[in-house]
C-alpha positions, 0 to 999 in steps of 0.5 A: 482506524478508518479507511481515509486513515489507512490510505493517507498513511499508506501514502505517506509510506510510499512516498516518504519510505519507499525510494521511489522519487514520488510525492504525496500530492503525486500518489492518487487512491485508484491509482495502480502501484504497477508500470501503468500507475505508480510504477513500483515495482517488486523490489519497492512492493517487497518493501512496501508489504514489510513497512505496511505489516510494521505500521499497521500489525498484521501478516499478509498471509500468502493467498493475500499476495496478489496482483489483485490486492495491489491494484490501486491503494484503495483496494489495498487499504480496504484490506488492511481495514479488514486486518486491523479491526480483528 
């Protein structure tokens, strides 16, 4: 799975799993998923980490739960990218 992939599926999460009134053409790939951004916050991203093991089969380990990791959902899918091609 390529990176474009994860980030449209990631997307696709947020805007249609998560309950946090956003739509798809409202989600942009630098965009931060915090207050300065998207506006989620830890309750959705809770949900968020959940649905995204679930979809793409794999475990954040806890060194991988940083603010860093949740920047913007490039940064987040350049991750997953590293996690479902081992």
């Amino acid at each position: 799975m390529n990176k474009s992939e994860i980030v449209s599926q990631t997307k696709k999460i947020i805007a249609e799993d998560l309950d946090v009134n956003l739509k798809l053409d409202e989600i942009g790939e630098e965009d931060s998923l915090f207050e300065d951004g998207l506006g989620l916050d830890s309750i959705a991203i809770v949900e968020l980490i959940t649905l995204l093991e679930e979809r793409f089969g794999f475990q954040f380990s806890d060194e991988n739960l940083t603010k860093e990791m949740f920047s913007s959902i490039s940064t987040l899918s350049d991750f997953i990218a590293t996690q479902v091609t081992h």
